[in-house]
C-alpha positions as CSV (number, residue, x, y, z in Angstrom):
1,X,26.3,-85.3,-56.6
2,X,25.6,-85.3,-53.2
3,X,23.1,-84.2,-50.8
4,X,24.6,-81.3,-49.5
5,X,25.3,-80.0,-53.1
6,X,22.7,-80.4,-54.5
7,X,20.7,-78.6,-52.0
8,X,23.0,-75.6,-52.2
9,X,22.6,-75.1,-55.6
10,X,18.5,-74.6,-55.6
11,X,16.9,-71.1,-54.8
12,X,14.3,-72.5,-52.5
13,X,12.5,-69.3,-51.1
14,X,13.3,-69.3,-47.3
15,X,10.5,-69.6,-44.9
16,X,11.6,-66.1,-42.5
17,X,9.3,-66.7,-39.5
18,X,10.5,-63.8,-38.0
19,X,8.7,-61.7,-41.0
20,X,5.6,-63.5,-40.7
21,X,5.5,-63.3,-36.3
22,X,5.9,-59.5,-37.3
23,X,2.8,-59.2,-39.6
24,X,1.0,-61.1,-36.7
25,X,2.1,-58.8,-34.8
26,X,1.0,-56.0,-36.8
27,X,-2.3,-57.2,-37.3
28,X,-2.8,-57.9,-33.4
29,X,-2.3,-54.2,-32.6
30,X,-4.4,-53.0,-35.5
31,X,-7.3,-55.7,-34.6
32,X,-7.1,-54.2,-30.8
33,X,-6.9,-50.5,-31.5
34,X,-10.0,-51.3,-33.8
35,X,-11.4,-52.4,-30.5
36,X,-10.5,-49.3,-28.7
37,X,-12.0,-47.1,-31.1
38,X,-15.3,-48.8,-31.8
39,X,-17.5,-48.3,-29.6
40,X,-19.5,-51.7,-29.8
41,X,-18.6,-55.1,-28.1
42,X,-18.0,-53.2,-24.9
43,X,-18.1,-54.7,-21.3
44,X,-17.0,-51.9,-19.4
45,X,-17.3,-48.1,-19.3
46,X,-15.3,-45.9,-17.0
47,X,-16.1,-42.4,-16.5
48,X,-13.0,-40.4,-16.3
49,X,-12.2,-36.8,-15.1
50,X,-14.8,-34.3,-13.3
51,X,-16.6,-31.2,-13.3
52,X,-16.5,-30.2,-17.3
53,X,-13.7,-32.0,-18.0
54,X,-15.4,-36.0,-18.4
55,X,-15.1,-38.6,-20.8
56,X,-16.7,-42.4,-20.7
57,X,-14.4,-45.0,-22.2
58,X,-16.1,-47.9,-23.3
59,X,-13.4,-50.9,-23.1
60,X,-12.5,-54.3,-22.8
61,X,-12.4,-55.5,-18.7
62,X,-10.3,-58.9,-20.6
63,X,-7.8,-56.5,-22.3
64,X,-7.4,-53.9,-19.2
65,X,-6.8,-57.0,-17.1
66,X,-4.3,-58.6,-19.2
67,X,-2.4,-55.7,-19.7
68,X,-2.5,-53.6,-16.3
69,X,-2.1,-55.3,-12.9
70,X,-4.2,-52.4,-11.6
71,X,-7.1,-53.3,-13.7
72,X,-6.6,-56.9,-12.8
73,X,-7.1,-55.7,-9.4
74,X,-9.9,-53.2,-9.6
75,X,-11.9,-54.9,-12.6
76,X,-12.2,-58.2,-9.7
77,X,-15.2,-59.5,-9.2
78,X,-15.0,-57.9,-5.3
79,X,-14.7,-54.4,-6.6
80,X,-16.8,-54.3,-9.4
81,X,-20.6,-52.3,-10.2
82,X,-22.4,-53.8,-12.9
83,X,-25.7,-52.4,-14.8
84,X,-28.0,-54.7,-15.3
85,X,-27.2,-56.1,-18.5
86,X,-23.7,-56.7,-16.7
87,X,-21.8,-53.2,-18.5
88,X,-19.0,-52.7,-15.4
89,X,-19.0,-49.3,-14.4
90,X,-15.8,-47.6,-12.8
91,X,-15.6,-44.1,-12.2
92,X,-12.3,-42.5,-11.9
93,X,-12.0,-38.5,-11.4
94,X,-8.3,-38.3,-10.3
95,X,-7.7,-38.7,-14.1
96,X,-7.9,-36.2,-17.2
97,X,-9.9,-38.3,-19.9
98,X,-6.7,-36.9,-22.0
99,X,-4.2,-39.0,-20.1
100,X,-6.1,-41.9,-19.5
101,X,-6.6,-42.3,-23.6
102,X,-3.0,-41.6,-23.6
103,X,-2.8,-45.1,-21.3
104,X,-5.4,-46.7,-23.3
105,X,-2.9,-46.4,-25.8
């Protein structure tokens, strides 16, 4: 019998790497929303909205940055306020808290 035969003829399971890039997948976005919506572990707050309609977000400046060439711009080191155990503070009223969790998202 030869190789090629032989081989044919065994159900060997069949590693689908595609499957298993999807569960990593999966778990990525579930790991990061976890982030989102806990609120500890935070580097960054950022007051959204004015008057009665405000909201503080408290994010990930590494995340924002990755994901948003704007925050890579305004979470640089030159535009930055820090508190003084280094929480980056951005305050944004031009945006309704609802849409910016909306972008969070």
């Amino acid at each position: 019998m030869s190789a090629s035969s032989s081989s044919s003829s065994r159900n060997v399971p069949v590693n689908n790497s595609n499957n298993l890039k999807d569960n990593g997948k999966s778990k990525l976005v579930n790991d990061l929303t976890s982030l989102l919506n806990k609120a500890d572990c935070y580097d960054t707050e950022i007051k959204i909205g004015k008057n009665q309609d405000v909201e503080t977000f408290k994010v990930h400046a590494v995340i924002l940055k990755a994901r948003s060439p704007y925050f890579k711009a305004v979470l640089s080191a030159n535009w930055v306020k820090r508190t003084e155990n280094g929480i980056i503070l951005l305050k944004k009223e031009n945006v309704s808290p609802k849409i910016f969790k909306i972008l969070l998202e």
